[in-house]
N, C-alpha and C positions, 0 to 999 in steps of 0.2 A: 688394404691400402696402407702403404708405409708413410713414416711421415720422414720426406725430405725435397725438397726444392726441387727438385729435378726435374720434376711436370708440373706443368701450369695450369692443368684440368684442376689438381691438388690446391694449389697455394691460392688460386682464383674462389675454389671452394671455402678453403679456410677464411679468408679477406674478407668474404660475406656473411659468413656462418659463425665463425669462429667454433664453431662442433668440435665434438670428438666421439666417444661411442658413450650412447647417452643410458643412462640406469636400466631400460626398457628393453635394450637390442646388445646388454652383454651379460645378461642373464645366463650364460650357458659356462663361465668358469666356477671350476667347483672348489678352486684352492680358495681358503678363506682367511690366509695368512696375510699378517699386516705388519707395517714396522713397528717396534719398541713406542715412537713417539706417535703415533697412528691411534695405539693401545690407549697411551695415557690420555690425548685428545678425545676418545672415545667413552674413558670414563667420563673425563669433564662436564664432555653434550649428555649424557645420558644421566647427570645428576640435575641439569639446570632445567627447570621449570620451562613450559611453551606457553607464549602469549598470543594471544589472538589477533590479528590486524581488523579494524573496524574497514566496513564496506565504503565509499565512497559513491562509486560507477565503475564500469566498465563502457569503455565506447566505441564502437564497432563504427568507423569510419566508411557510409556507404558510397565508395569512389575507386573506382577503376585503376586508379594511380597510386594508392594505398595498399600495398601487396607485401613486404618483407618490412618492417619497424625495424631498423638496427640498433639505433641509437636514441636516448631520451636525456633532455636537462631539464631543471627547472631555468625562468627566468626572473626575471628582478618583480614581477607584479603576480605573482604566483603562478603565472603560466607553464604552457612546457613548448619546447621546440623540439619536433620529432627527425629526424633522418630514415629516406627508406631508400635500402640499399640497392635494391630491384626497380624501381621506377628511378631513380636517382629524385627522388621531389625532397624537400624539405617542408614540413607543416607546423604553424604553430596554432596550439592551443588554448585557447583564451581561460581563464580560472571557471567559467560555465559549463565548458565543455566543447564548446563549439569550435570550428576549424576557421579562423581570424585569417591567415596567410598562407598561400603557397608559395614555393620557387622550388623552378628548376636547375639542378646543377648537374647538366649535362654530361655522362660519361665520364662523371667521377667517383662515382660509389661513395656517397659523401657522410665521412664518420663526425660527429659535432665533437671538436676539441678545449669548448670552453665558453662560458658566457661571463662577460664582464660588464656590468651596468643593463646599457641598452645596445652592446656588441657583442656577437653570437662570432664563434672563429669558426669554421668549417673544412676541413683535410679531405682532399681527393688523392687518394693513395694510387690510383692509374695515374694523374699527372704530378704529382709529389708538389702538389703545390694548398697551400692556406688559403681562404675568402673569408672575408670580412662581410658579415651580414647586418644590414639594420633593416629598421622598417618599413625604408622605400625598398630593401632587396639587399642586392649585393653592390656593396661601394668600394672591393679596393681584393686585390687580389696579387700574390706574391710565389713566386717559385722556392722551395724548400730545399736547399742544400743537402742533399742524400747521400752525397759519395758516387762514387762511380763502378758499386758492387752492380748487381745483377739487378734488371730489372723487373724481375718475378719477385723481389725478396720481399718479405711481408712487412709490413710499415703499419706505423702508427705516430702520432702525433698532438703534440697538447699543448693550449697557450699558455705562457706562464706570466707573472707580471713582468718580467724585462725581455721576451722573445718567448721561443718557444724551444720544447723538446723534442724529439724524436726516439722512434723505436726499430731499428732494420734488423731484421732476422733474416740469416744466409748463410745455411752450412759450409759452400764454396769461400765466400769474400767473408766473412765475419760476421758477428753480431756484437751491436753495441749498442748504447744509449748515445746522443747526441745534441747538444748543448746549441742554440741557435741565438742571433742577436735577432731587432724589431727587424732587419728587412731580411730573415730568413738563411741567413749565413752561418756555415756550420763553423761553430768557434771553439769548441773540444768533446771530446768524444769518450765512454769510459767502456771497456770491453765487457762482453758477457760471457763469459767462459762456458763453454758447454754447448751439449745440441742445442737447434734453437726447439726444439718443442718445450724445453726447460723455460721459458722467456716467453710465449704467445701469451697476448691478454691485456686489454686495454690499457691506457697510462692515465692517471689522473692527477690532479695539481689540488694539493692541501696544505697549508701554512707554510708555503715556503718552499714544499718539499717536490720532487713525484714523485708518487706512487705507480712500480710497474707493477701490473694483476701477471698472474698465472694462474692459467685455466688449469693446466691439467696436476698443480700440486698445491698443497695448501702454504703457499708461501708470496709474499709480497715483497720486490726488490725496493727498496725508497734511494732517490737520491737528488740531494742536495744542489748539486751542478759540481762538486768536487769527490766528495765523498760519495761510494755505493753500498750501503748496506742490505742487507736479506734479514727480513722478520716469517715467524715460522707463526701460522695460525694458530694458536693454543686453543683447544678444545674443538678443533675443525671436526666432523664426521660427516660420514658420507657411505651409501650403501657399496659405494665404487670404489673403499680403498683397495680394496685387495685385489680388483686388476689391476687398480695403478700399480700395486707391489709386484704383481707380476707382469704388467709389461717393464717396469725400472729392472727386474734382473732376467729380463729377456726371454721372455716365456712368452710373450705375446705381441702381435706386430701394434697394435694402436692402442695409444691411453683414452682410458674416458675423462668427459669434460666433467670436472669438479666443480667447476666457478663459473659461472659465466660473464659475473662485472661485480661492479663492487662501488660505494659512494658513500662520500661524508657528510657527513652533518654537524657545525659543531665539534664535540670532542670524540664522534665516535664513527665507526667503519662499517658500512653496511655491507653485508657480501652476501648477492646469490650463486644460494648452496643448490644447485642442481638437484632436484627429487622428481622420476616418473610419475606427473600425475598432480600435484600441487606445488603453490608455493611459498618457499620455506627461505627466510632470510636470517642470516647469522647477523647478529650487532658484538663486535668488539672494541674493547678500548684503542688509543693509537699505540700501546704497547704489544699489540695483536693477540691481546687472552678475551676471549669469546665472556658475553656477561652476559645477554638475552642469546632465545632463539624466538624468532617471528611467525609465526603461519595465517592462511588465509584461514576463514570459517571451513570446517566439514571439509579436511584434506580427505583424495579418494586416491585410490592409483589408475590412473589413467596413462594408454599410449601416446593421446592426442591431446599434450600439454606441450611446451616449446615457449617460456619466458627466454629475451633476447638481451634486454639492458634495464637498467633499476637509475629511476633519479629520485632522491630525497631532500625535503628541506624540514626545518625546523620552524616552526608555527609560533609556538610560544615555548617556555620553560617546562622540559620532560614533553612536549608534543611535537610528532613528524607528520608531514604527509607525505608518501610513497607513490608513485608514478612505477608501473614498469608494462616495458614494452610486452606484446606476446604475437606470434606468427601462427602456433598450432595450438584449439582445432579453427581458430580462424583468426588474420592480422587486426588489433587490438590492442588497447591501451587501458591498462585497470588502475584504478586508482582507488588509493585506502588510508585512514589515517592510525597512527597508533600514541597511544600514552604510555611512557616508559614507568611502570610499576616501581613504587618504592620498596627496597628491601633491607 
């Protein structure tokens, strides 16, 4: 399966999954070549200590309409509000554990773009449009200013304090980031040069800035609403660089997923680092050089793993709690706390 917009079996794939060829099922390249900055990344992780994530739960929602987790935040009362991409429901989590609220958002594959106070924003990327969720549900819903590229093209979106962002990827019409006012108008645009697989991967909103993830390299685009910079992950590793290195000089048709999402807390960047089999979260500074690496207890390798999104908050001074969603070997939400070790 190549990766280009052409087919919609593809891009409709990617929108829910956001995959790519996962540690497990690209076991069979034998080149083990990586780049120069890959190399020195590789020292970094292999000098830093691994800490352990404390157990919280795991909670295995017995419900019918709980089938695919895509998305997780925390809320203002420690909660979480989950998205599932396959029922289109939205669930939220009361700090107990237990499931406080449903809503349906009908046939929009709805990805959560942000929680502010007690307003949840939520992006239906089939109808390019924002909802506004509170308690009683949804109270207020807006069309999102896209362009008039293709309508397969992969989108993303995230509230910001004065409107929101956007993400369209479309090798035909372009790819760019996209600047919105409160009623969803697109008011400047900053181009992304290059294929879009360079550019897939969540966008998220931290001091001001967004942050756009990419799954399939270790790099983080941030931009301001004027200015677009790229920060290169320092000390990223991963058992997958070296097909990434050879699908980048074309040896292979699909890259693997590195990342699958990423979240802050505070001063610093949580990124899941994709591993067959457990999970393993990178913390970096916001100048993107890796300082912890996280794991669950008694990492094994297993086929029948599948973390989907990570949400983190900060508890008190050096303590997180961790939320992350998971699909395989069954849809579930684990939760863990961790204490960041003095060094």
């Amino acid at each position: 399966m190549f990766l280009s917009n052409r087919t919609l079996p593809f891009w409709l794939f990617l929108l829910l999954t956001a995959t790519g060829c996962l540690p497990s099922s690209c076991a069979r390249v034998e080149s083990r070549a990586i780049t120069p900055d890959d190399s020195l990344s590789r020292a970094l992780a292999a000098a830093m200590p691994i800490d352990t994530l404390d157990v919280i739960d795991s909670i295995v929602p017995e419900r019918d309409d709980f089938q695919h987790p895509r998305t997780i935040l925390f809320t203002g009362d420690g909660g979480l509000i989950i998205s599932d991409s396959r029922s289109n429901m939205l669930f939220r989590l009361a700090p107990d554990g237990t499931i406080s609220e449903e809503t349906l958002m009908a046939g929009s594959i709805p990805y959560l773009a942000g929680v502010f106070g007690d307003s949840v924003w939520v992006f239906g990327p089939v109808n390019r449009n924002m909802h506004l969720l509170k308690a009683e549900g949804v109270i207020d819903s807006l069309d999102l200013d896209l362009g008039s590229g293709n309508e397969r093209s992969l989108t993303w979106a995230v509230r910001t304090d004065s409107g929101f962002v956007s993400k369209v990827l479309d090798d035909d019409s372009g790819n760019y980031l996209g600047l919105h006012n409160e009623t969803g108008e697109l008011i400047r645009t900053v181009t992304l040069d290059g294929p879009s697989w360079r550019y897939a991967g969540l966008l998220r909103y931290h001091q001001g800035s967004v942050y756009s993830l990419v799954g399939y390299l270790p790099w983080v685009d941030i931009w301001n609403g004027i200015e677009l910079d790229s920060m290169r992950l320092k000390g990223f590793d991963s058992p997958m660089l070296a097909r990434s290195f050879q699908f980048q000089v074309g040896n292979t048709n699909q890259p693997p997923l590195l990342t699958a999402s990423s979240a802050f807390a505070g001063d610093w960047m949580f990124v899941l680092n994709m591993r067959p089999g457990w999970l393993n979260i990178d913390v970096y500074d916001l100048e993107g050089t890796l300082k912890y690496i996280i794991t669950q207890p008694d990492p094994s390798f297993s086929k029948e793993f599948y973390p989907t999104d990570l949400a983190v908050r900060q508890t008190a001074l050096g303590t997180f709690e961790l939320a992350v969603t998971v699909t395989e070997p069954e849809p579930r939400i684990d939760r863990y706390r961790w204490v960041m070790p003095r060094r």
